[in-house]
C-alpha positions as CSV (number, residue, x, y, z in Angstrom):
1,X,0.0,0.0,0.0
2,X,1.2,3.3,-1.0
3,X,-0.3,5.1,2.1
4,X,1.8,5.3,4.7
5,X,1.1,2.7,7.7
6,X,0.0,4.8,11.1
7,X,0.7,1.3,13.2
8,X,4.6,2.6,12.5
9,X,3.7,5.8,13.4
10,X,1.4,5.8,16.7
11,X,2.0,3.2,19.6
12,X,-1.0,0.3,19.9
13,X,-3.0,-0.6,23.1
14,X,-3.7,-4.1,21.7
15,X,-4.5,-6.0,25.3
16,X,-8.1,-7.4,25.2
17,X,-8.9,-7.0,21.8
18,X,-9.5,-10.5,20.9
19,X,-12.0,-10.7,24.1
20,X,-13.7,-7.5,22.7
21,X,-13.6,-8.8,19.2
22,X,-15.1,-12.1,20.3
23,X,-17.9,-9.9,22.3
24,X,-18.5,-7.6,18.6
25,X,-19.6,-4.2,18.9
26,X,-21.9,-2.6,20.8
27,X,-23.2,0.8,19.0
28,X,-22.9,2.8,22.3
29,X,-21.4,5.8,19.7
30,X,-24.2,4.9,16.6
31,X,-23.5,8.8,15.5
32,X,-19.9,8.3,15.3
33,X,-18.6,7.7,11.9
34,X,-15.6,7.4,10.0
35,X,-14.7,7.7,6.2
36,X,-12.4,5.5,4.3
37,X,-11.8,6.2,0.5
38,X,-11.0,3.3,-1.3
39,X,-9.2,3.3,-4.8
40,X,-8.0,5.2,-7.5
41,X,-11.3,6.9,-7.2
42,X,-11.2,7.4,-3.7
43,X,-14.7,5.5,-3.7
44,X,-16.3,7.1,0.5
45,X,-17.4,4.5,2.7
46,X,-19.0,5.3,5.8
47,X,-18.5,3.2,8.5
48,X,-19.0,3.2,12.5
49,X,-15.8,4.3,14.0
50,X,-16.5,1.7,16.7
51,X,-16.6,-1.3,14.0
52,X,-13.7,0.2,12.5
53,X,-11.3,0.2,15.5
54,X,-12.4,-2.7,17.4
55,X,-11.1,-5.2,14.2
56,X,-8.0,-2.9,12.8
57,X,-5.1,-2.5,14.7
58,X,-4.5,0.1,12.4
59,X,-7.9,1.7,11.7
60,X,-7.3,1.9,15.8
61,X,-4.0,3.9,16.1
62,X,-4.5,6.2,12.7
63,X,-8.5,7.3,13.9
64,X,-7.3,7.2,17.5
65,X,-4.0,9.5,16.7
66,X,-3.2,13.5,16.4
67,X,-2.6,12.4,12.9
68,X,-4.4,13.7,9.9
69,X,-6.6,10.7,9.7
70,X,-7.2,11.3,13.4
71,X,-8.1,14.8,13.0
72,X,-10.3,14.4,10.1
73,X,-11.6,10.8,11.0
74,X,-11.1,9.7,7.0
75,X,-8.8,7.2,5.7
76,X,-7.5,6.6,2.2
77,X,-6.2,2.9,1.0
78,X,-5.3,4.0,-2.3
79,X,-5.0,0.5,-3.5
80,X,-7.8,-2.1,-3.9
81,X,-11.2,-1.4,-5.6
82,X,-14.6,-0.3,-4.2
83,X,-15.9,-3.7,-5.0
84,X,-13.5,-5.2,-2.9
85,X,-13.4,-3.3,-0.2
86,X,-17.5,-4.3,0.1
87,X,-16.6,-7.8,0.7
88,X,-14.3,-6.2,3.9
89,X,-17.0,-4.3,5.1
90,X,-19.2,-6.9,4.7
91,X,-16.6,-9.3,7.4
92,X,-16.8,-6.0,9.9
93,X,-19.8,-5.8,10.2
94,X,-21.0,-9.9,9.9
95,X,-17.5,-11.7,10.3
96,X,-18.6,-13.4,7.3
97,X,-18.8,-12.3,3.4
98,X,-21.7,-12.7,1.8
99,X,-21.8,-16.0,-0.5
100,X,-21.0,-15.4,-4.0
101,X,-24.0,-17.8,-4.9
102,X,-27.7,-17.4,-2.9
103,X,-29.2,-20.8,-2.3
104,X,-32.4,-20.4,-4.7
105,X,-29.7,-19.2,-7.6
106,X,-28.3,-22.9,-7.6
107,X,-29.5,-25.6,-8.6
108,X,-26.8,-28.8,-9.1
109,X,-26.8,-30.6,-12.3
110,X,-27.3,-34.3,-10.7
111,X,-24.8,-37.0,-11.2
112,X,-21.9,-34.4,-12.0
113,X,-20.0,-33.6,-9.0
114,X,-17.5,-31.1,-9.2
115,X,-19.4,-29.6,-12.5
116,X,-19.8,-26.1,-12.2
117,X,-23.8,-25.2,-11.0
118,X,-26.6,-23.6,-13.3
119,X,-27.5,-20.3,-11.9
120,X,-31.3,-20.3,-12.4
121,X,-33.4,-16.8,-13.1
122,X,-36.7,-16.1,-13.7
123,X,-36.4,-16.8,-17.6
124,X,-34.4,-20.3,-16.8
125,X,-30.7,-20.4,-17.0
126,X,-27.6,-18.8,-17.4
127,X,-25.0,-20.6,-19.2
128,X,-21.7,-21.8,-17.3
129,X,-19.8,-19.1,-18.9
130,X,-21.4,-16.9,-17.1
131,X,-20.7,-18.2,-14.3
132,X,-17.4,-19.0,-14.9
133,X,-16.7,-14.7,-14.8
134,X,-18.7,-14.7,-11.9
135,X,-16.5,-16.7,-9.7
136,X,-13.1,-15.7,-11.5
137,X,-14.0,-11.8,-10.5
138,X,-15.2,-13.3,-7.2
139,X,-11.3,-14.8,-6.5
140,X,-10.0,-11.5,-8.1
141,X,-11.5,-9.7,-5.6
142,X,-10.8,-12.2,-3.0
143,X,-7.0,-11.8,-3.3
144,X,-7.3,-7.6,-3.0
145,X,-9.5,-8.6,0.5
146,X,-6.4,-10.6,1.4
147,X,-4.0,-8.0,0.6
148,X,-6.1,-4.9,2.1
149,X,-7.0,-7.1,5.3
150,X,-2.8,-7.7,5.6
151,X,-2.3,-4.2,5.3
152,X,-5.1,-3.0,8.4
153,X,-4.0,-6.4,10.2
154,X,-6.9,-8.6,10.3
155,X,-5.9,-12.2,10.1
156,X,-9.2,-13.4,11.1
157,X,-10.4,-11.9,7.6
158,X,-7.2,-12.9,5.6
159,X,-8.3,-16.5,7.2
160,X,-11.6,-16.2,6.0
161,X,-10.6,-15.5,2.4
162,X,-8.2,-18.3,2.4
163,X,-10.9,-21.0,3.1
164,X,-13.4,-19.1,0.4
165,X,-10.9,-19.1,-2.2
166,X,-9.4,-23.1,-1.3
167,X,-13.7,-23.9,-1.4
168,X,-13.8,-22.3,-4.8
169,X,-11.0,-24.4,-5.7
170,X,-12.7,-27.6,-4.6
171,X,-16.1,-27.0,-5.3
172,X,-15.9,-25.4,-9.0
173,X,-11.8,-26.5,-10.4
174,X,-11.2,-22.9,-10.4
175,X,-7.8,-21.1,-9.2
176,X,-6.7,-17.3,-9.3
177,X,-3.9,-17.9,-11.8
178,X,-4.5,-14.2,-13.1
179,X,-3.4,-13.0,-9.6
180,X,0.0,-14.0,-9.5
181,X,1.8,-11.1,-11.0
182,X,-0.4,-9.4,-8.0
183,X,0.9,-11.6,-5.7
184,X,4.2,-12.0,-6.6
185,X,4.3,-8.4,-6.8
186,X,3.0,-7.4,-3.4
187,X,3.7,-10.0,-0.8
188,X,7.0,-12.0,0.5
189,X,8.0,-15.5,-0.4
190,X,6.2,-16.9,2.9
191,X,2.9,-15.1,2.7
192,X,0.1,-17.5,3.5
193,X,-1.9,-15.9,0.4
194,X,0.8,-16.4,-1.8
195,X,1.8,-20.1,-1.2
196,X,-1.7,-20.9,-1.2
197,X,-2.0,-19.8,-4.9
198,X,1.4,-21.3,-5.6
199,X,0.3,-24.2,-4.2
200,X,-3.1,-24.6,-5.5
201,X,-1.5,-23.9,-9.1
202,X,1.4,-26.6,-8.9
203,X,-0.8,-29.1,-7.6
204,X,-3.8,-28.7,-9.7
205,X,-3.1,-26.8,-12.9
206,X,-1.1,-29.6,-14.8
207,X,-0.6,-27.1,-17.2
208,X,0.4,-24.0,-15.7
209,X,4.4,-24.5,-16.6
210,X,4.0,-25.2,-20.4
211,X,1.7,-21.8,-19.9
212,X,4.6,-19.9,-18.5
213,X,6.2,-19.9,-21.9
214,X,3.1,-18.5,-23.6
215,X,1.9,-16.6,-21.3
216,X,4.4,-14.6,-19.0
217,X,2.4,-11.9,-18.2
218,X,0.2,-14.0,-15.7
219,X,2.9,-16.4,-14.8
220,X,6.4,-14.5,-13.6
221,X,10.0,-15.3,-13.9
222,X,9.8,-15.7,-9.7
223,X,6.8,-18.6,-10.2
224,X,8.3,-20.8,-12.7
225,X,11.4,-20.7,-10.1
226,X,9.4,-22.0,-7.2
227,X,7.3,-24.2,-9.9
228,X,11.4,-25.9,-10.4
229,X,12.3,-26.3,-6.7
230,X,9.0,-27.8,-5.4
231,X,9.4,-30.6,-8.1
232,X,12.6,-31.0,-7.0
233,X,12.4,-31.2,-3.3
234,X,8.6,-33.7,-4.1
235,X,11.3,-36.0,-5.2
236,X,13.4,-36.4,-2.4
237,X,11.7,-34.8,0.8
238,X,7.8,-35.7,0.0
239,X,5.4,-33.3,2.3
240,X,2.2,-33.6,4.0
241,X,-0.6,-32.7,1.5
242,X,-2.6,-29.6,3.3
243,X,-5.1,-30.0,0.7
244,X,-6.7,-33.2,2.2
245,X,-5.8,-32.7,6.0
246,X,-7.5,-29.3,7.4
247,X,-4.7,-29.1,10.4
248,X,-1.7,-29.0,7.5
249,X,-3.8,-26.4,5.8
250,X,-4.3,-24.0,8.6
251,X,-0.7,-24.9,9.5
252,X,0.3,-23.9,5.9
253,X,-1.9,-21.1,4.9
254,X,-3.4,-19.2,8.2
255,X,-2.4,-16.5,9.7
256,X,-1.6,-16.2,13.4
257,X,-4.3,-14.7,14.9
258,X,-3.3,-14.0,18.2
């Protein structure tokens, strides 16, 4: 993020908040709101300075500081989009995101597990290409959640999107390949978000290597160089496979939450 963190600039009083969090808001300050402008656009959202606070660290110090952001009670996150940033204030407010399909949408094509599902509507049915958009903007935006919840330090959030985007995975054979420049870009080596992706790409996307050579601007130089040393160390130093046992996963891909 481009905007300068406030949890480097203004000392934290973190004791409690996990209790607190656990407990949720209580709307004793309804009036009391905050602004944060999202995006290029600097899209406004209004949100209760109370929710705000009580789940970012950082939301805490910088509308909590003699800061700017203190003194005018906005906030900008110049990266991540308004559509995005929903899906965040969404968790906030629910500690959930809101499904990307509603129950009376699907309707499952019997004996074809694993197919992608119909999405009914009052004229009858959308084709699976449809669809198909649908859930590959949904994991789009899933990965800017992750990135924008990593930067106001919410792991519980980043946690959340990291089973969403693994259920995608399961559920519909999709997986963000078009965020890896993204993610190669913005996080470290040992991000959770990022060896997820890696992961779910090496394992299940037999031909994401061969589509390196054709397609470089989804797949960088750094991925086809992780792509080489997993197969090199699945040869002589096999590993637990976090994909069918949840403890490896959340061992592999969560973020400390404490």
């Amino acid at each position: 993020m481009a905007t300068p963190n406030p949890s480097e600039r203004v000392a934290r009083d973190t004791s409690g908040d996990a209790a607190k969090q656990m407990e949720g808001p209580t709307f004793s300050s309804p009036n009391e709101l905050v602004t944060i402008y999202v995006g290029p656009k600097n899209v406004p959202f209004a949100i209760h300075k109370e929710v705000a606070c009580l789940y970012s660290p950082v939301l805490k110090a910088a509308f909590n500081s003699n800061f700017i952001e203190g003194q005018s009670q906005r906030y900008t996150l110049e990266e991540g989009t308004a559509k995005s940033f929903q899906l965040v204030v969404q968790w906030l407010y629910s500690q959930k995101i809101k499904p990307i399909f509603t129950e009376p949408e699907l309707n499952v094509v019997p004996g074809k597990p694993n197919l992608i599902l119909w999405i009914s509507d009052d004229e009858g049915y959308e084709d699976k290409e449809d669809m198909h958009v649908r859930i590959t903007d949904r994991l789009d935006h899933l990965v800017k959640v992750w990135i924008t919840a990593d930067y106001l330090q919410i792991p519980r959030l980043q946690n959340s999107v990291v089973d969403e985007i693994e259920q995608l995975r399961a559920g519909y054979n999709l997986i963000p390949v078009t965020a890896l420049c993204q993610v190669y870009k913005h996080l470290p080596s040992q991000a959770a978000l990022r060896k997820l992706i890696f992961e779910q790409c090496w394992r299940f996307c037999a031909t994401a290597a061969l589509a390196f050579a054709n397609d470089q601007d989804i797949f960088p130089w750094e991925y086809l160089r992780d792509y080489i040393i997993a197969d090199k160390l699945a040869k002589f130093s096999p590993l637990p496979d976090p994909f069918t046992d949840r403890a490896e996963f959340k061992k592999w891909f969560y973020v400390n939450e404490d």
